[in-house]
C-alpha positions as MATLAB code, in Angstrom:
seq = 'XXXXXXXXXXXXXXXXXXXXXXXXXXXXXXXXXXXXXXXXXXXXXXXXXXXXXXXXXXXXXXXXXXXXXXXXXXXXXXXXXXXXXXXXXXXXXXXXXXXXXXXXXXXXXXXXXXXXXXX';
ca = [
      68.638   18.303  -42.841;
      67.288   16.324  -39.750;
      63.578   15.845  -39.484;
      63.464   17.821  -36.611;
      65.006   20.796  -38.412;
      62.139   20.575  -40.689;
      59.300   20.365  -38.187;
      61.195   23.795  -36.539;
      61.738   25.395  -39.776;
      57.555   24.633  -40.965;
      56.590   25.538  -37.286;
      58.869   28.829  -37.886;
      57.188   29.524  -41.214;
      53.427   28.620  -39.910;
      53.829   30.959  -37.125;
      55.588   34.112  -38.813;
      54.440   33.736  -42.210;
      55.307   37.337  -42.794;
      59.261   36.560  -42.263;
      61.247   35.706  -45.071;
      63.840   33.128  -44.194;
      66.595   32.638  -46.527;
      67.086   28.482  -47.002;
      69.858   26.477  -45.377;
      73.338   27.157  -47.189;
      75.520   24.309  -48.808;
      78.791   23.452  -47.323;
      80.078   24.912  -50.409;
      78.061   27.834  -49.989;
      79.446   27.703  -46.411;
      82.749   26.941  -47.121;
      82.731   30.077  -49.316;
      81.206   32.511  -46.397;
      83.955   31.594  -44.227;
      86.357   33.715  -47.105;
      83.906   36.669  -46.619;
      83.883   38.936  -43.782;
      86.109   40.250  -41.348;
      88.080   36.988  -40.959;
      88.944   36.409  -44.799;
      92.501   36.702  -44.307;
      92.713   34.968  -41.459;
      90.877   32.037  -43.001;
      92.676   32.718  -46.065;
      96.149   32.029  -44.870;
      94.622   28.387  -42.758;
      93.273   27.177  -45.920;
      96.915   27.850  -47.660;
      98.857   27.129  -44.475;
      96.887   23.803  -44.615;
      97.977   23.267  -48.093;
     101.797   23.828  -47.713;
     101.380   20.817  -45.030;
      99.895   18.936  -47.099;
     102.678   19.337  -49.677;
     104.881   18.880  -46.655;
     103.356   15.744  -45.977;
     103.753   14.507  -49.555;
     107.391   15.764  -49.805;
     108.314   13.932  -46.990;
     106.778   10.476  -47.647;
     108.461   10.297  -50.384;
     112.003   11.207  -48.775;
     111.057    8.553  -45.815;
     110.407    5.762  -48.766;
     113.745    6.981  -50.493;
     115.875    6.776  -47.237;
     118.524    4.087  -46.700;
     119.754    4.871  -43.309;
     117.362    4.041  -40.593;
     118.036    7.926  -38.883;
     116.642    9.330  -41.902;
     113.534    7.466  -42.204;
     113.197    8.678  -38.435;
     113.515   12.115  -39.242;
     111.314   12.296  -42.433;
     108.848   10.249  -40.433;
     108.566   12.359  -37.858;
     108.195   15.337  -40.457;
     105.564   13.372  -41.360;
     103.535   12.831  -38.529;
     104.490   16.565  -37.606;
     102.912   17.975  -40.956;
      99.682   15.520  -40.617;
      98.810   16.667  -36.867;
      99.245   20.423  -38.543;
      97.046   19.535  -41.235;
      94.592   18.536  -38.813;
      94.473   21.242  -36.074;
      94.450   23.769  -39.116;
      91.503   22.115  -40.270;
      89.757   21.829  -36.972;
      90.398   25.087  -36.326;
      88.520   25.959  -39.996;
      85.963   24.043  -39.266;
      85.126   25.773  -36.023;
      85.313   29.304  -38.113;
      82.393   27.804  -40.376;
      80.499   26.557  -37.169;
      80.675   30.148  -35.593;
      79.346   31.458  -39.178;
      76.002   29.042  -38.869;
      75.950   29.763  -35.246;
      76.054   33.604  -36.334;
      73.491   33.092  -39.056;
      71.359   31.216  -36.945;
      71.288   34.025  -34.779;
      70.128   36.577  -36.603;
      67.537   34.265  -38.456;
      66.359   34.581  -34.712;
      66.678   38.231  -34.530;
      64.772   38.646  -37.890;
      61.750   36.409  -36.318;
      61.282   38.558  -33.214;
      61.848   41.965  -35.005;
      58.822   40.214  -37.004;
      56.853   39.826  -33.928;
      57.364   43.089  -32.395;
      55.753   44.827  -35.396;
];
C-alpha cells in the first residue's frame, strides 16, 4: 500500500472508530473473489479460454521452428501472434473484472462508514 492509503485508512479509523473495516485483500485473495459471485462462470471460462491460448501459443512455436517451407512458418507465425494478442485482451479484460471487484468493495467500505455515521 501507498503512504497515502495509510494516512486515509488511520484518518478513516481515527474518525469512525466504531466501524470495523476488513484489511486490504491479496491479489491472491483477489484473484480468488473474481471466481465468486455472479460472474464466476464468466470469469471461469477467460481464465481457461486464456489457457487454451496459451497452449495455442506453445503448439504453434514449435510448428513455426519445425517448418521448412517459408509459407508455413508464415502461417504458424501468424497463429502465433494471433494466440498472444488473445492471451492478452483475455487477460486485460480479467484484470478489469478484479478492478470492478476493489472498486465494488471500496464502495461499500464507504457505505459501511456513513451507515456508521448516521447512527
Amino acid at each position: 500500500m501507498k503512504d497515502i492509503d495509510k494516512k486515509i485508512s488511520a484518518a478513516l479509523r481515527e474518525s469512525y472508530p466504531d466501524v470495523d473495516l476488513p484489511p486490504e485483500p491479496s491479489l491472491a485473495e483477489e484473484l480468488i473473489t473474481a471466481f465468486r459471485g455472479r460472474n464466476k462462470f464468466t470469469n471461469a471460462m477467460a481464465f481457461i479460454w486464456s489457457l487454451v491460448g496459451f497452449g495455442a501459443f506453445v503448439w504453434s512455436a514449435f510448428k513455426f521452428y519445425d517448418a521448412e517451407v517459408l509459407r508455413q512458418q508464415l502461417v504458424w507465425g501468424g497463429v502465433c501472434l494471433f494466440s498472444l494478442i488473445f492471451i492478452s485482451f483475455m487477460k486485460v479484460w480479467f484484470w478489469m473484472e478484479m478492478h470492478s471487484n476493489r472498486v465494488l468493495r471500496e464502495i461499500k467500505r464507504m457505505e459501511l462508514i456513513l451507515c456508521a455515521k448516521k447512527d
